[in-house]
TIRO-2110 file (N, C-alpha, C; in Angstrom, 1 decimal):
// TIRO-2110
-27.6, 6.4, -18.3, N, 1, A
-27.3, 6.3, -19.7, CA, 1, A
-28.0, 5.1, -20.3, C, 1, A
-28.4, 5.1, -21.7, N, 2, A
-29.2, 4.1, -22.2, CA, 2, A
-28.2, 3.5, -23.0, C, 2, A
-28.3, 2.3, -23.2, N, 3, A
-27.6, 1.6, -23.5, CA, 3, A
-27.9, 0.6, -25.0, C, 3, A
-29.4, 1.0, -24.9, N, 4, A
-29.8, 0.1, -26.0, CA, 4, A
-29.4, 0.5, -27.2, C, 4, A
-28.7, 1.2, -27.4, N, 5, A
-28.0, 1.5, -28.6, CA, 5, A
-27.2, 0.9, -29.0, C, 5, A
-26.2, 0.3, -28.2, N, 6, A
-25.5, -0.9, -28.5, CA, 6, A
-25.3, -1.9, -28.4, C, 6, A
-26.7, -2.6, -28.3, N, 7, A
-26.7, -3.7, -28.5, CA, 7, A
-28.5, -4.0, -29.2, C, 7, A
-28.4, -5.3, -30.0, N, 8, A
-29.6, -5.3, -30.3, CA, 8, A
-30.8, -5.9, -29.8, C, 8, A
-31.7, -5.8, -29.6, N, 9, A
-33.0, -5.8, -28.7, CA, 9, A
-33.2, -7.5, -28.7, C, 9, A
-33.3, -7.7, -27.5, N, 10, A
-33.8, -9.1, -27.0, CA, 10, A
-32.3, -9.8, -26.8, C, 10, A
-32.4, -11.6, -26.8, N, 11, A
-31.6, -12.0, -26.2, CA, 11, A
-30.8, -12.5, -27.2, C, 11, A
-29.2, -12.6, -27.2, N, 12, A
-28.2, -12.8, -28.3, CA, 12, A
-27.4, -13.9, -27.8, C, 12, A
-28.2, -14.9, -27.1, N, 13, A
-27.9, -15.9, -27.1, CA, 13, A
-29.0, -16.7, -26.3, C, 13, A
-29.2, -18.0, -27.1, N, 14, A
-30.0, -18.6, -26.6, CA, 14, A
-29.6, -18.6, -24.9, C, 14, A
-30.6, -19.5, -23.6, N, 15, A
-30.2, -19.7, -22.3, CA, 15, A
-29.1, -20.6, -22.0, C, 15, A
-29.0, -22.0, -22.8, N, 16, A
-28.3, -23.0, -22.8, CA, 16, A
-26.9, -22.8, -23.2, C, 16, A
-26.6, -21.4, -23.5, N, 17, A
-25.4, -20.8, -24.0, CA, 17, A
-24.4, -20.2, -23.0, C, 17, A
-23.2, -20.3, -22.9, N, 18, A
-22.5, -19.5, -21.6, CA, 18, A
-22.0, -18.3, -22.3, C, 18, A
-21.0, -17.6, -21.6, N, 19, A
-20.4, -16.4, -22.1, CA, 19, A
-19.8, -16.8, -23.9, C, 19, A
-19.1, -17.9, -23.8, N, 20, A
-18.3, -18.1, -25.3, CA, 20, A
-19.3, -18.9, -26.3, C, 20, A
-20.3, -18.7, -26.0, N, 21, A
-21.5, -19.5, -27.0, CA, 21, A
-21.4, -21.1, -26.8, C, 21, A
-20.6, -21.7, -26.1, N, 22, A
-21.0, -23.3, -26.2, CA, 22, A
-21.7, -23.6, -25.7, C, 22, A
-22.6, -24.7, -25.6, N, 23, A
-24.0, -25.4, -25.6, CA, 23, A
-23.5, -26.0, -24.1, C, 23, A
-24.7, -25.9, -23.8, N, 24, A
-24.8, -26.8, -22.0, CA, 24, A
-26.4, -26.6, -21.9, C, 24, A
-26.8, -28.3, -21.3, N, 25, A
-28.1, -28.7, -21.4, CA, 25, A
-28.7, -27.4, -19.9, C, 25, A
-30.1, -27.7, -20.4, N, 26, A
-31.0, -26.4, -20.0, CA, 26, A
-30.5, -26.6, -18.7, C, 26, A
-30.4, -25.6, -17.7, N, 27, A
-30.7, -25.7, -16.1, CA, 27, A
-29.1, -25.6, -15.1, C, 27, A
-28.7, -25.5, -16.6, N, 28, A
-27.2, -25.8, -16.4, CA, 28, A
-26.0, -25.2, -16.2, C, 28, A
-25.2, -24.5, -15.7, N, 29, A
-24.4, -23.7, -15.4, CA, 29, A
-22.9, -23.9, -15.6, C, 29, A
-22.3, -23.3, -16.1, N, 30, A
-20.5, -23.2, -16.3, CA, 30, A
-20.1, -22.9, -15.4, C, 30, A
-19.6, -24.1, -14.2, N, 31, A
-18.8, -23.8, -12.9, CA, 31, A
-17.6, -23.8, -13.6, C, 31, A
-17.0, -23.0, -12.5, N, 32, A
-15.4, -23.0, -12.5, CA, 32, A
-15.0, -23.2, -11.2, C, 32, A
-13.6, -23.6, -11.0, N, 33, A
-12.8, -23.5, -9.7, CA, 33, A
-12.7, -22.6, -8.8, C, 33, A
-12.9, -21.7, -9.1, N, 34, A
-12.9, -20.1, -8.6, CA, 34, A
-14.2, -19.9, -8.1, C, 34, A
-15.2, -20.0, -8.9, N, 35, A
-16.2, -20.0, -8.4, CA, 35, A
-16.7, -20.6, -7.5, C, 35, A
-16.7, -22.3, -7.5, N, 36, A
-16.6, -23.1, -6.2, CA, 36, A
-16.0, -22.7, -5.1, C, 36, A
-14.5, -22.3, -5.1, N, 37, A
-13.9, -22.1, -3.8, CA, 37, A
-14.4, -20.9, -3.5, C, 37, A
-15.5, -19.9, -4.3, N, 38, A
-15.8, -18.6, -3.7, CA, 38, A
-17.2, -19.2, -3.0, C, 38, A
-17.4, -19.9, -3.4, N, 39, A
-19.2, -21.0, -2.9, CA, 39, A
-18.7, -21.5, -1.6, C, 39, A
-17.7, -21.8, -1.6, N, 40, A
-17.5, -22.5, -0.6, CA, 40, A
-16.7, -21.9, 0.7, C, 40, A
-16.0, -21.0, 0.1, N, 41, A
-15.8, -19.8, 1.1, CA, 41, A
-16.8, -19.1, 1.8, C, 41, A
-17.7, -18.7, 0.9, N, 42, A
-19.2, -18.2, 1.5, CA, 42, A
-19.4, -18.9, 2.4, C, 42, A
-19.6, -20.3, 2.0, N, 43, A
-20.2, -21.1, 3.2, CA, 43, A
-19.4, -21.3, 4.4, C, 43, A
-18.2, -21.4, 4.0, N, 44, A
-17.4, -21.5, 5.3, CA, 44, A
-17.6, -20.7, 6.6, C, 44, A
-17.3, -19.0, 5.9, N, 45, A
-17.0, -18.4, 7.0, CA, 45, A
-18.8, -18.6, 7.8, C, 45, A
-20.1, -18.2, 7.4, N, 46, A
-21.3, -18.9, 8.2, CA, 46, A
-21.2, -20.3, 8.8, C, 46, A
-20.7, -21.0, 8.3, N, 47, A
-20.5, -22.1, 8.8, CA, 47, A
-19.4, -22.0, 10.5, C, 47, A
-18.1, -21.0, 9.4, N, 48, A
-17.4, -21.3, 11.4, CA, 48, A
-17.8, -20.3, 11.8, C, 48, A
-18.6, -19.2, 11.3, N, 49, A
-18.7, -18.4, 12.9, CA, 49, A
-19.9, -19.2, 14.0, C, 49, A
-21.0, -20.2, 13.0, N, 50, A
-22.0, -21.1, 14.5, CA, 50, A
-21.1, -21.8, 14.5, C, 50, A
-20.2, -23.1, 14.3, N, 51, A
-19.4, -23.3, 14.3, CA, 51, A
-17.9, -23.4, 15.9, C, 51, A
-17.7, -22.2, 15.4, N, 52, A
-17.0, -22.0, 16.3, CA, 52, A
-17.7, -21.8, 17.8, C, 52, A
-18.8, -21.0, 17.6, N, 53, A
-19.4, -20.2, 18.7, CA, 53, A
-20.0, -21.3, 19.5, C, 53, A
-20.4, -22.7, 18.6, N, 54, A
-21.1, -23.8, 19.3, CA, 54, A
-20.0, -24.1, 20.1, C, 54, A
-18.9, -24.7, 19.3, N, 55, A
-17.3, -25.3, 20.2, CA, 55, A
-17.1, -24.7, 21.5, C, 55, A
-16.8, -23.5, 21.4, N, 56, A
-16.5, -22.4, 22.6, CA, 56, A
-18.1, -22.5, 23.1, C, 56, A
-19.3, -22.1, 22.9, N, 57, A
-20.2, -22.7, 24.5, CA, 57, A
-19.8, -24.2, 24.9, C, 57, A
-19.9, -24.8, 24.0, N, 58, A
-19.7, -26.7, 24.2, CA, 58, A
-18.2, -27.1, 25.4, C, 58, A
-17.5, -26.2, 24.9, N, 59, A
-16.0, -26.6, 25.5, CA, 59, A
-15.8, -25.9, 27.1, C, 59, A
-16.6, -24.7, 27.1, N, 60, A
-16.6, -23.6, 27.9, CA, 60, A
-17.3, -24.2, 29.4, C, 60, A
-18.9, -24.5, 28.7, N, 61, A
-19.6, -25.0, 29.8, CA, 61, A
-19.4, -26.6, 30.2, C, 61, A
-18.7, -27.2, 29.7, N, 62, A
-18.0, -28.8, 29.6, CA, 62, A
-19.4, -29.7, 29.5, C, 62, A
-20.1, -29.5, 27.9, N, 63, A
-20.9, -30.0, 27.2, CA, 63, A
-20.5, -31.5, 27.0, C, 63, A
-21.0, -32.8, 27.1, N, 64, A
-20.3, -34.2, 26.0, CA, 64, A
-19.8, -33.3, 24.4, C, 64, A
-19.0, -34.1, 24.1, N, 65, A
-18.4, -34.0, 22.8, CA, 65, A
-20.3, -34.2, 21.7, C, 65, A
-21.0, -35.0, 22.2, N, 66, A
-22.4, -35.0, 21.2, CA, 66, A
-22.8, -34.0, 21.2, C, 66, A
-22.9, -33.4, 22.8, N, 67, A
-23.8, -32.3, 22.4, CA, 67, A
-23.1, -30.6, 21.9, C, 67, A
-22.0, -31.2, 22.5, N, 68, A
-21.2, -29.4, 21.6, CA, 68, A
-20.9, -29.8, 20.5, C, 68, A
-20.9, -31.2, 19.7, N, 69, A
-21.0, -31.5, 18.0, CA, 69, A
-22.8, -31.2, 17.4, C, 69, A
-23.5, -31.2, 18.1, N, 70, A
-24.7, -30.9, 17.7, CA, 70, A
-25.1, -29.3, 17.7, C, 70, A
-24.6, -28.7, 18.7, N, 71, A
-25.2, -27.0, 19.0, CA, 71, A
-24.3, -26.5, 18.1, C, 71, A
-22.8, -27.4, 17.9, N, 72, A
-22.1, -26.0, 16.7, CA, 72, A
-22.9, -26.6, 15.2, C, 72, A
-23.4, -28.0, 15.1, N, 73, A
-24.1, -27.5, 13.9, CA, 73, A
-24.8, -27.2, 13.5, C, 73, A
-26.0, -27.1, 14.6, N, 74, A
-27.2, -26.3, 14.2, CA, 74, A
-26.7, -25.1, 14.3, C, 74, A
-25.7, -24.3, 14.6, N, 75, A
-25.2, -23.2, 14.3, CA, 75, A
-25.1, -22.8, 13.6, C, 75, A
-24.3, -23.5, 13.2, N, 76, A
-23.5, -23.4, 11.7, CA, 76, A
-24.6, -23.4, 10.4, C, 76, A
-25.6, -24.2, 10.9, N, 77, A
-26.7, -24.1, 9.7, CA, 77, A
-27.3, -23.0, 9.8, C, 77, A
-27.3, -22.6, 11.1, N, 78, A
-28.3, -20.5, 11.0, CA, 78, A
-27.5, -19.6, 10.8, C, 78, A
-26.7, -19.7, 11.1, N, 79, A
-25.4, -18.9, 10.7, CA, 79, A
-25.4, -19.0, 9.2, C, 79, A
-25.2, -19.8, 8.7, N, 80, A
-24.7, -20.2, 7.0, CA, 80, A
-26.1, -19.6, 6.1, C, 80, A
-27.2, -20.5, 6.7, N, 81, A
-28.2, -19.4, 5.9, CA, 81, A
-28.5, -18.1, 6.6, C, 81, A
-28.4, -18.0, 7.6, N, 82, A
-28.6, -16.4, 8.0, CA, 82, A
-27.6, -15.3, 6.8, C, 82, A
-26.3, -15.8, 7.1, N, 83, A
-25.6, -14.7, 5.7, CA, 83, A
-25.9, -14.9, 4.8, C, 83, A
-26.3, -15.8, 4.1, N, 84, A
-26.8, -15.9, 2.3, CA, 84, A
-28.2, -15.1, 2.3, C, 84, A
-29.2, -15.3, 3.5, N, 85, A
-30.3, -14.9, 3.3, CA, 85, A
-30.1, -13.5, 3.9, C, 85, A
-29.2, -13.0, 4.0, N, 86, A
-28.5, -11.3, 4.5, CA, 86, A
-28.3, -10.8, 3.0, C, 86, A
-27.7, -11.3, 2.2, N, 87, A
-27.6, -10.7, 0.6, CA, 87, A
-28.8, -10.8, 0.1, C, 87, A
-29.5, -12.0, -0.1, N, 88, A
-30.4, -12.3, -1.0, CA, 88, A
-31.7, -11.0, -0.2, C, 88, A
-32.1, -11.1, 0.7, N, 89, A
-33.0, -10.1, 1.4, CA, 89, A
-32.9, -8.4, 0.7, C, 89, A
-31.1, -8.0, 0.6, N, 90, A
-31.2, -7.0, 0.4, CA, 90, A
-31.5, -6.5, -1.4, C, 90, A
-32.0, -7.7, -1.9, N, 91, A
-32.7, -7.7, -3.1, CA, 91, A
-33.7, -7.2, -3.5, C, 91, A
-34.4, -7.1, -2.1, N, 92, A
-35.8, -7.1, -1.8, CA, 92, A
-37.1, -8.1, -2.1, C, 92, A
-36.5, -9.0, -2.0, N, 93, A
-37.4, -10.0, -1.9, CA, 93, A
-37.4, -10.4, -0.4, C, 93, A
-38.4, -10.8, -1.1, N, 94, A
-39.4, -10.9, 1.1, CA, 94, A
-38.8, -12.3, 1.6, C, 94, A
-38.8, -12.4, 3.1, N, 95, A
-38.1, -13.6, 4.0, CA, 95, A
-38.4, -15.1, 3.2, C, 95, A
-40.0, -15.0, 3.5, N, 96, A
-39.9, -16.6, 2.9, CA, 96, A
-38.9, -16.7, 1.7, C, 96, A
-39.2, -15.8, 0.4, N, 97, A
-38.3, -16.2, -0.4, CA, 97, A
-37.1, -16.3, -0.2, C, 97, A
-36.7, -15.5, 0.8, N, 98, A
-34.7, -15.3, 0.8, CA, 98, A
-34.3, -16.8, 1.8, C, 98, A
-35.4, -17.3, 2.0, N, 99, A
-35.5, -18.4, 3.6, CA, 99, A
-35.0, -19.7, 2.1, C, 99, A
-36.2, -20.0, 1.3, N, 100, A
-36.0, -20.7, 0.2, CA, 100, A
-34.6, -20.9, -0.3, C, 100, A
-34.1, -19.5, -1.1, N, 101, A
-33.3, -19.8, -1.5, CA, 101, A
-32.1, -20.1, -1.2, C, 101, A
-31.8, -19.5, 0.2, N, 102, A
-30.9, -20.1, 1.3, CA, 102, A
-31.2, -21.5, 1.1, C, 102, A
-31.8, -22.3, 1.5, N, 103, A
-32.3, -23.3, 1.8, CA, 103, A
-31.8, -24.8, 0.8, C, 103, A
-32.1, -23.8, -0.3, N, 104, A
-31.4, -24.5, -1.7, CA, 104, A
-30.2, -24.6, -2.3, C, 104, A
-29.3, -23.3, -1.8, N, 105, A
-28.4, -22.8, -2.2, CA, 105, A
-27.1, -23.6, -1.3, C, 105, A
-27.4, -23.5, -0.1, N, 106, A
-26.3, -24.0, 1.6, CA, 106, A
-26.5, -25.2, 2.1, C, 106, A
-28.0, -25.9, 1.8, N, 107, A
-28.0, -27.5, 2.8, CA, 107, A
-26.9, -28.3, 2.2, C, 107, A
-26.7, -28.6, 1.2, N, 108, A
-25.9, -29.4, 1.0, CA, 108, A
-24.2, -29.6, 1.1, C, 108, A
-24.1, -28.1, 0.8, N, 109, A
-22.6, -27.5, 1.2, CA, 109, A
-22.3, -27.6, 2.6, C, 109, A
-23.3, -27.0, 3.5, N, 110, A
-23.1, -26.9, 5.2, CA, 110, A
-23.2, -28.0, 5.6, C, 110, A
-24.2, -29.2, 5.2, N, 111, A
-24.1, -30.6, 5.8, CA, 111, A
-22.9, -31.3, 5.8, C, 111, A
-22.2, -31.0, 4.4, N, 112, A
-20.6, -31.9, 3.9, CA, 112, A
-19.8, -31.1, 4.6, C, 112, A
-19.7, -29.5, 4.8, N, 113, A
-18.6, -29.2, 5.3, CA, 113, A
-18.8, -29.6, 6.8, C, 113, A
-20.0, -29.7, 7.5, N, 114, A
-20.2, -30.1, 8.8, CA, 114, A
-19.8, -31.6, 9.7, C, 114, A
-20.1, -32.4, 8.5, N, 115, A
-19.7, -33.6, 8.6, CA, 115, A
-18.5, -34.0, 8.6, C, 115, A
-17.7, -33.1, 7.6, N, 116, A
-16.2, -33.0, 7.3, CA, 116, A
-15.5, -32.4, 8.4, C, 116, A
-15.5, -31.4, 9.1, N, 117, A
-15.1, -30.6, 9.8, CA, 117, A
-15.5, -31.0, 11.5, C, 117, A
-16.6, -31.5, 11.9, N, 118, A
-16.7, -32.4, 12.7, CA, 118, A
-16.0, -33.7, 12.9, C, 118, A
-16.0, -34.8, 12.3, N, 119, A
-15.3, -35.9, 12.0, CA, 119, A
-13.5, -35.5, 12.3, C, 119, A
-13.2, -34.2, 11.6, N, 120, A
-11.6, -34.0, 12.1, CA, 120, A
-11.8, -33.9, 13.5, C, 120, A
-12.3, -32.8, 13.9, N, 121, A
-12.5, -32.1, 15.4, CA, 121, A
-12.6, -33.9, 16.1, C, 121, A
-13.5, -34.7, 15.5, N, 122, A
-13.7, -36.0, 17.0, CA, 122, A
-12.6, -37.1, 16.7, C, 122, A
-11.7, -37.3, 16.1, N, 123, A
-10.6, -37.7, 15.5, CA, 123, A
-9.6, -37.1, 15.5, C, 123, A
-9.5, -35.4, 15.7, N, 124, A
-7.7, -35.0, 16.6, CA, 124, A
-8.0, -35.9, 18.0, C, 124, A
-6.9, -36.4, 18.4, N, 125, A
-7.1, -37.2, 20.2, CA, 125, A
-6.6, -35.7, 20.6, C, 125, A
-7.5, -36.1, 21.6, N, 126, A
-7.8, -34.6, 22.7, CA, 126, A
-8.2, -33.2, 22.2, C, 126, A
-8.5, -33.0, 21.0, N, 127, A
-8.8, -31.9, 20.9, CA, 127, A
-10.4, -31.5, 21.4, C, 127, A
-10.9, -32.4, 21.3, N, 128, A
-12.8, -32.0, 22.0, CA, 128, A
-12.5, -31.8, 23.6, C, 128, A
-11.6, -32.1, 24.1, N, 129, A
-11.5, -31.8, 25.6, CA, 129, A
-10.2, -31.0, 25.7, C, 129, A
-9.6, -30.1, 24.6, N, 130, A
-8.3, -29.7, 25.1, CA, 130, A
-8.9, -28.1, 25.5, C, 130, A
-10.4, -27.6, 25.5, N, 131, A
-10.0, -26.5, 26.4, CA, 131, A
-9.8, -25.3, 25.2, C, 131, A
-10.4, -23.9, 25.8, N, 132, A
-10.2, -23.0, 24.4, CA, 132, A
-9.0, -22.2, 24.9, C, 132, A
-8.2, -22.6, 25.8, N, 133, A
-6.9, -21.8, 25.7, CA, 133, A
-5.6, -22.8, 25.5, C, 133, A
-6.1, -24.0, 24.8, N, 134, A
-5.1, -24.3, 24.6, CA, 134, A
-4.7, -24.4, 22.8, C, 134, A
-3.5, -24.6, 22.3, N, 135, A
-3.1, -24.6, 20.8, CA, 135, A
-4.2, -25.5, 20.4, C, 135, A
-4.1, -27.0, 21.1, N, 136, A
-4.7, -28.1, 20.3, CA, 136, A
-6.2, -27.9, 19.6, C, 136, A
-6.8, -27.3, 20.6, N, 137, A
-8.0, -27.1, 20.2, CA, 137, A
-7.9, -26.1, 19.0, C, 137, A
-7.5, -25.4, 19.2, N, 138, A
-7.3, -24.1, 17.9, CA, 138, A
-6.6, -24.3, 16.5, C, 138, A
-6.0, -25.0, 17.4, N, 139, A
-4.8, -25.9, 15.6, CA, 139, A
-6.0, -26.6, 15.0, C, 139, A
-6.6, -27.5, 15.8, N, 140, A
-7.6, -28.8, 15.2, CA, 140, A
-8.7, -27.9, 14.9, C, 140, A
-9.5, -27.1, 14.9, N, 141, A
-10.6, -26.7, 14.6, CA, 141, A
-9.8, -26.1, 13.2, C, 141, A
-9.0, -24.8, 13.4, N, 142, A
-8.5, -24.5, 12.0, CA, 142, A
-8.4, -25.2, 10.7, C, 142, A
-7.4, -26.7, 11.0, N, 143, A
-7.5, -27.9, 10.6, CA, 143, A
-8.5, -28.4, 9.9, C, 143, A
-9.6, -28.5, 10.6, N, 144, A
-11.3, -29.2, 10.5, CA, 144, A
-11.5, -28.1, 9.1, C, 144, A
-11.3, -26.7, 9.1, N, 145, A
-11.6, -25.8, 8.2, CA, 145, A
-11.5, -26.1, 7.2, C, 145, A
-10.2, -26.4, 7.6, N, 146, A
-9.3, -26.4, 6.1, CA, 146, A
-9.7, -28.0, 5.2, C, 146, A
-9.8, -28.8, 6.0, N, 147, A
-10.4, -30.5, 5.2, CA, 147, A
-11.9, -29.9, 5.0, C, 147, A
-12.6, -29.5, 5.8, N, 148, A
-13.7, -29.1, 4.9, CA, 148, A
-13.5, -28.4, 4.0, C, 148, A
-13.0, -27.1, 3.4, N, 149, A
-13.1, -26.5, 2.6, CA, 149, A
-12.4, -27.4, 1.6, C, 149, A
-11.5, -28.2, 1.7, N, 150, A
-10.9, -29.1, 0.5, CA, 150, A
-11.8, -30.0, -0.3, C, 150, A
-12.6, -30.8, 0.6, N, 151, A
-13.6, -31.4, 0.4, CA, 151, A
-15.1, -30.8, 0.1, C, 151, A
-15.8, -29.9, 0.1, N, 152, A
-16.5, -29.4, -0.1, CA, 152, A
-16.6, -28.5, -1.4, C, 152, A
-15.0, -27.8, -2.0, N, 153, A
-15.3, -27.2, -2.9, CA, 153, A
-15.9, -28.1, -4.3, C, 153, A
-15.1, -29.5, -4.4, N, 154, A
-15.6, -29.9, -5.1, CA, 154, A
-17.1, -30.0, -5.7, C, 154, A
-17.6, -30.4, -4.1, N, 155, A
-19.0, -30.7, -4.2, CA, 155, A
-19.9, -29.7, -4.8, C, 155, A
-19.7, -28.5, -4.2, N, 156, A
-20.0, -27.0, -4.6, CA, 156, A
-19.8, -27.0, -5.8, C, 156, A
-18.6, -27.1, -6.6, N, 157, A
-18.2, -27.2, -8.4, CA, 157, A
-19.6, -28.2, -9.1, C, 157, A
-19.7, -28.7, -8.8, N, 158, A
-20.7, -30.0, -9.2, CA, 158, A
-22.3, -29.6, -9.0, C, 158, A
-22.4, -28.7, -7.8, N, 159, A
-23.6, -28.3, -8.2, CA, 159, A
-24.0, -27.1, -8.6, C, 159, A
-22.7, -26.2, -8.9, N, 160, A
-23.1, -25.5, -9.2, CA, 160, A
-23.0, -25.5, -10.7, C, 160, A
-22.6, -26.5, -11.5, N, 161, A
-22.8, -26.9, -12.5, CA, 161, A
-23.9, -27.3, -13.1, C, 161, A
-24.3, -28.1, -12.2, N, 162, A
-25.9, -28.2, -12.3, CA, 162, A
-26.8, -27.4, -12.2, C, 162, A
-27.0, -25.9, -12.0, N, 163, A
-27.3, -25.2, -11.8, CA, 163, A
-28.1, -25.0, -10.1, C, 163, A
-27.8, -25.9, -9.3, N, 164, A
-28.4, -25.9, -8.3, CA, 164, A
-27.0, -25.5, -7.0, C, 164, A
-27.4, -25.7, -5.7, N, 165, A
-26.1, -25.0, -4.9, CA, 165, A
-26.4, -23.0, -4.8, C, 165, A
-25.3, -22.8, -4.9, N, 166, A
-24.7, -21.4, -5.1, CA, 166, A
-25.2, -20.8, -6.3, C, 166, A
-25.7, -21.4, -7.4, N, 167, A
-26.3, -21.3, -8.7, CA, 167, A
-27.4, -20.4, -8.2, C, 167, A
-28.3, -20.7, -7.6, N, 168, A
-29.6, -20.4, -7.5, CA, 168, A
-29.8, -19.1, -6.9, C, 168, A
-27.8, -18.8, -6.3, N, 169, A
-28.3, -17.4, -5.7, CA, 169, A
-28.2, -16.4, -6.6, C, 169, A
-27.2, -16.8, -7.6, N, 170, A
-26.4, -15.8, -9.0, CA, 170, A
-28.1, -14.4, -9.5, C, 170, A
-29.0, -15.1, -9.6, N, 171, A
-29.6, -14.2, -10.1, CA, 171, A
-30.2, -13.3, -9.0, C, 171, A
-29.7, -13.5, -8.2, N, 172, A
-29.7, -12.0, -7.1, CA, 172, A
-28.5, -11.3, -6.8, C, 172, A
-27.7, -11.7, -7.2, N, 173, A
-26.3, -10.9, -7.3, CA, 173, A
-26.5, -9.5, -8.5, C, 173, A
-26.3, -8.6, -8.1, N, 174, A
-26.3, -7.6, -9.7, CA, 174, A
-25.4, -6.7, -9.1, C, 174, A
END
């Protein structure tokens, strides 16, 4: 169905304009709350599934606490852009680009929730050595989640105000 019938040809609002017509400088985007915690939810769940999967080899094969803090983040970082660049791909734009805009969209989110969510995990006492059948370990990682995602949505709100973050994926969403 064509549509150009109701509405008139070209654009009916300048760029710098949001849904309600107020002004916001060029590049700029109207975060909201919702939207951050949905940025940051995105990032989460990539985040814990390397994440988790580093913990569990790390804990499994009785890794130092460095190096099962390092394999779950580099995890967590292919993991995190692996699913953004899983949407953006099916846009049809080709790897490098979907590799980019991952790139743009998750570093900054995945390093803070990483940093965040690690730092709990080596600061529960005994949870890096409690073993994946026990509660500790599973309470404290959950835990780790949840201070990340507290702390990170902000960050996410902020840039995606800026129009950078999670921003940068919006025009492949339709």
């Amino acid at each position: 169905m064509d549509h150009s019938d109701h509405h008139p040809p070209g654009p009916t609002r300048l760029p710098e304009q949001d849904h309600a017509g107020a002004h916001h400088p060029a590049g700029s985007t109207v975060a909201t709350w919702g939207m951050a915690a949905q940025a940051t939810l995105h990032c989460l769940i990539g985040c814990a599934i390397g994440e988790v999967l580093g913990m569990v080899i790390g804990t499994a094969t009785g890794m130092s606490d460095v190096a099962t803090v390092a394999l779950a983040v580099a995890l967590a970082f292919v993991f995190g852009y692996a699913l953004t660049m899983r949407g953006v791909l099916r846009t049809g734009v080709d790897f490098r680009t979907a590799l980019k805009v991952a790139l743009a969209a998750d570093t900054i989110s995945i390093a803070v929730m990483e940093i965040v969510d690690n730092a709990v995990m080596l600061t529960v006492p005994g949870a890096m050595d409690a073993g994946l059948t026990t509660w500790l370990f599973w309470l404290a990682l959950a835990g780790a989640f949840a201070v990340a995602f507290v702390v990170t949505t902000p960050v996410n709100k902020w840039l995606i105000s800026r129009g950078k973050g999670h921003a940068v994926t919006h025009q492949y969403h339709h």
